[in-house]
N, C-alpha and C positions, 0 to 999 in steps of 0.2 A: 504494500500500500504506500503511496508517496506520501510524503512528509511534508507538511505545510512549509514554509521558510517563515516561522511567527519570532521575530528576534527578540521582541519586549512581552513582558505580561503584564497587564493592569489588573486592578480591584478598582472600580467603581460602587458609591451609593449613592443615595437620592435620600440619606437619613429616613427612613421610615420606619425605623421598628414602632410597634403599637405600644405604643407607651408617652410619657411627659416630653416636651423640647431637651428639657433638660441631659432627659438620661438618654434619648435619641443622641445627642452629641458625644456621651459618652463612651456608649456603644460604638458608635462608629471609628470613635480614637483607637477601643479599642480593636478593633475588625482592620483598621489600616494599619495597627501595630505588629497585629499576626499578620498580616500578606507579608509585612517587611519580614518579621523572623522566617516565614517561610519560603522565601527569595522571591517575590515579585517585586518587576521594576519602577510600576509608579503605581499609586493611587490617585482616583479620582473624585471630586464633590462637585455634585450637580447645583444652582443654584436656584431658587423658587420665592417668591412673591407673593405671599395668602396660600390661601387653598393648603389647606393642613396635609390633606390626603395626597397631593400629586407630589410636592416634597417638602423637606424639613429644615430650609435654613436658606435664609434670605441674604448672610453674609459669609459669603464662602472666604474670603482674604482673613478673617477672624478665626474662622474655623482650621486654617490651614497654619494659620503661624501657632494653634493651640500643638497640631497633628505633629507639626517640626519640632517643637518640644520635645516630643516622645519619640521622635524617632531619629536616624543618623542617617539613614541612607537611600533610602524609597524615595524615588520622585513626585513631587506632591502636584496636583497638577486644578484646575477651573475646568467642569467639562456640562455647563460653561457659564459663562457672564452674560447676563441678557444686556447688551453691550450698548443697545437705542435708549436704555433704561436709565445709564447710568453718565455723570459725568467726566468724561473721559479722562480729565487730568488727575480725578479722583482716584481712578481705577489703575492711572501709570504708578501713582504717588503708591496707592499701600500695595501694587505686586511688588514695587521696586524693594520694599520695605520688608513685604514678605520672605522676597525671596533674598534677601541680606538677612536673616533671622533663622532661614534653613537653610544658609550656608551653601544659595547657588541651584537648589531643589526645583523653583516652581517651574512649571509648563502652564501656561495660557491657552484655555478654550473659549472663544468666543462665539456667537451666534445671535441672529434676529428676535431668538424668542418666537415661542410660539403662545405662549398664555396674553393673547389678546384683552383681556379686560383689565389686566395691570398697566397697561397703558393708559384708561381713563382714568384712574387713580392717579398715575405722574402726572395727571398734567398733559399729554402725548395721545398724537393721533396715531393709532398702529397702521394705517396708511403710509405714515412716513418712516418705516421700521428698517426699513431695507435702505434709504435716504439716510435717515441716521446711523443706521449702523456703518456702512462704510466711510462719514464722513468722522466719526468717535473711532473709528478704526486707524484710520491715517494721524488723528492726531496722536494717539496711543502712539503708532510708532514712530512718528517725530520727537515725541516725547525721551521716548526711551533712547532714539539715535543721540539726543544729545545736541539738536538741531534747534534753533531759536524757534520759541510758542508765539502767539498775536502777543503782541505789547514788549518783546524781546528776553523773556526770559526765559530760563533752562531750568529742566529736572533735577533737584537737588532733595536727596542723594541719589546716585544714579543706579542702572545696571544693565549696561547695554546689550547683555547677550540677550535679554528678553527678547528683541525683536526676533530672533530667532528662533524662540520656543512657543510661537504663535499656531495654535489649532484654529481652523476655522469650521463650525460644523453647517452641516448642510440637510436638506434632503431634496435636492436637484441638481439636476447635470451643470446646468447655468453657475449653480454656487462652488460646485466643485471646479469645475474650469476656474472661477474665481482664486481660489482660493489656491489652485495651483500656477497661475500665473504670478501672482503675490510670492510666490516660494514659500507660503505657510503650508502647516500642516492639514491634514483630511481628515475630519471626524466623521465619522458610519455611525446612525445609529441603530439602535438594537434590531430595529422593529417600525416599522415604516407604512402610511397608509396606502393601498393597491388603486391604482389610477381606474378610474371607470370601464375602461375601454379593456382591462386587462385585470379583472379581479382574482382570477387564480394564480398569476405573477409570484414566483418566488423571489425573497428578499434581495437572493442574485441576481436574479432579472434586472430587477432595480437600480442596485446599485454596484455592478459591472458598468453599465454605461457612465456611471458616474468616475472612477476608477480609470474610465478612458480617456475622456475629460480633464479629470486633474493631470493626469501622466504625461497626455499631450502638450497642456501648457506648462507644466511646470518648466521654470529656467534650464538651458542646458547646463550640467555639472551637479544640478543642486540636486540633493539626496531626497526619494522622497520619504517622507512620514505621514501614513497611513492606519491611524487607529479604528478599531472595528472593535465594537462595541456590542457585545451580545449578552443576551439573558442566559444564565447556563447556572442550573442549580444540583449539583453532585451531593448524593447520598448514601451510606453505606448499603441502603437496603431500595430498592425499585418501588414496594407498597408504602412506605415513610416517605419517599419523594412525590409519588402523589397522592397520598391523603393531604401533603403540606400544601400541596399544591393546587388541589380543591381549595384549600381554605382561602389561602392566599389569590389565588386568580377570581377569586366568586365575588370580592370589592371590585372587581375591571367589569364585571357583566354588564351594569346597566349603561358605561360607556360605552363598552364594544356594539348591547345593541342597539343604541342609538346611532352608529353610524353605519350599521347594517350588516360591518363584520362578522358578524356569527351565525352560522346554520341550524344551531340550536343552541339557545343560553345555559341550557341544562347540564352539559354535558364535556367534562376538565377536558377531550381531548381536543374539542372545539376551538379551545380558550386558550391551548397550547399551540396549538396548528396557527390562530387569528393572530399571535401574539410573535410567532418565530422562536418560542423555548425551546432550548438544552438541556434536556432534563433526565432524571437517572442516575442507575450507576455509573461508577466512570469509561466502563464499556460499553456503554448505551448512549453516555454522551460523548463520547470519541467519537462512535460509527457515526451522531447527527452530527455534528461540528465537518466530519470529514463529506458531508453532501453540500456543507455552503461554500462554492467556488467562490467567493468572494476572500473569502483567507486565506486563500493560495497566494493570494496578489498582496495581502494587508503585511505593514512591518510587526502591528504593535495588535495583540488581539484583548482586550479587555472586556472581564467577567462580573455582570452586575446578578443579583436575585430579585430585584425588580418585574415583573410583578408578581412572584411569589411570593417574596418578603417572608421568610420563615422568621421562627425565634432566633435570635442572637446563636444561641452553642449550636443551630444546624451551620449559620452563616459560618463560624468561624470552621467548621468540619467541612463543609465545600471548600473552604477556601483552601486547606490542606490538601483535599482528594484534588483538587483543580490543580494545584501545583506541584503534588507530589504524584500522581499517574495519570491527568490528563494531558498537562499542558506539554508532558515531553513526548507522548504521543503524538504530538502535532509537531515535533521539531522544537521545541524549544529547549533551553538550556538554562538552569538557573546561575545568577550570578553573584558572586561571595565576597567580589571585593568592596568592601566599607570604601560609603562615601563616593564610589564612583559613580559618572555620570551616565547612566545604562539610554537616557532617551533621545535621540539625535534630534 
């Protein structure tokens, strides 16, 4: 069987365990703590605006200098900044700060945001999302180059590799081409909605042509970086992976059928199939991982439980099996040197 080429592993969360904000945050320190001792290369925190249930933390550069604390060597990374949202000299200011506190760690995910009703709340017409985001985009990296701002001043304190460790996420060919002309990186997400004309469309279908996009424009010479982002929840035992999995997918029902996704609401493999899960032991999620042609091509494949969202002690036990028998089944290799830089 061929072996993916996946150079990086990530841990992503979305903060959701069922519980207070509070110990949500704690959990997650601790869940990015075990990826680190278990050799993955970066971790990632989504960022969210309201809405309790879609995720758990509204200020991901806070959360991430708490995570550098506790850890030495795992790349911390935004996946991502609702970037229309915010004020971009804000957002140079505390990564710059961030990532002088984890000593060189972060990675930058940016994106347009998809939670359109937090934009009546800023203030902001989600009409001009995509308008703003690429003009908060540019200054962001003039910022960090260390290039004179409006009124003539400069980033102080600086850190100019940031312009470098720019994710840009997407889910269109348009954005991807974007994003690889920029020479920034390529965020895939998990699970993506099936365009009308093509509702049985696997998530490679999708985004292959995105993948073609980026690759063609990227700069010549520049490396690319390709993160793929999948739901992949490993269990020691196949009927524990989906009883968890009932519970947890059965809060996604009444969105999936409102947008028509599901052929029956009743029924987890429905919910699994609508949603693009990995799920299983870890030879159950090897064999599915090894049908998605998109991770042939990806450098960096990173593993969320979203939307299963088990208890904490399953999450940290995926995160084990993930790294200790699935992810080297797909080619990867874990890395031991403290402190090194594992994500290009």
């Amino acid at each position: 069987m061929t072996m993916f080429p996946i150079k990086r592993l990530g841990f992503f969360t979305r903060l959701l365990d069922q519980t207070t904000a509070a110990e949500r945050y704690r959990l997650a320190t601790e869940q990015i703590v075990h990826a680190e001792k278990n050799g993955f290369d970066s971790a990632w925190i989504a960022q969210h605006h309201f809405h309790e249930g879609e995720g758990g933390l509204p200020a991901p550069f806070v959360f991430l200098a708490h995570a550098a604390a506790h850890t030495s060597r795992i790349r911390l990374g935004t996946g991502i900044v609702t970037l229309p949202l915010e004020l971009p000299i804000r957002v140079a200011e505390d990564a710059v700060v961030t990532d002088l506190m984890s000593n060189g760690r972060l990675e930058v995910g940016v994106g347009p945001g998809g939670n359109l009703t937090a934009f009546t709340a800023f203030g902001l017409d989600s009409n001009d999302r995509h308008r703003l985001f690429d003009s908060h985009l540019e200054t962001l990296k003039t910022a960090w180059a260390g290039r004179e701002l409006e009124g003539g001043d400069k980033l102080y304190p600086s850190s100019a590799g940031l312009v470098d460790r720019i994710w840009q996420a997407t889910f269109t060919v348009s954005g991807a081409r974007r994003a690889g002309a920029a020479g920034d990186g390529l965020m895939l997400s998990r699970t993506q909605p099936r365009p009308p004309e093509a509702p049985q469309a696997s998530l490679a279908d999708i985004q292959n042509p995105m993948l073609d996009a980026y690759l063609e424009a990227l700069p010549k010479g520049r490396e690319p970086r390709i993160l793929a982002s999948r739901t992949v929840f490993v269990a020691d035992d196949h009927d524990d992976a989906m009883r968890l999995a009932e519970v947890g997918l059965s809060r996604m029902r009444h969105r999936l059928a409102a947008t028509g996704n599901l052929t029956s609401g009743n029924l987890v493999g429905d919910l699994i199939a609508a949603m693009d899960v990995h799920i299983g032991t870890p030879d159950e999620v090897i064999a599915s991982l090894r049908t998605d042609s998109t991770l042939q091509r990806a450098t960096d494949l990173t593993m969320q439980v979203h939307s299963i969202d088990p208890p904490h002690p399953y999450i940290l036990r995926s995160i084990e099996l993930f790294a200790g028998k699935v992810a080297p089944a797909l080619g990867w290799t874990p890395h031991k040197e403290a402190g090194a830089r594992q994500v290009a």
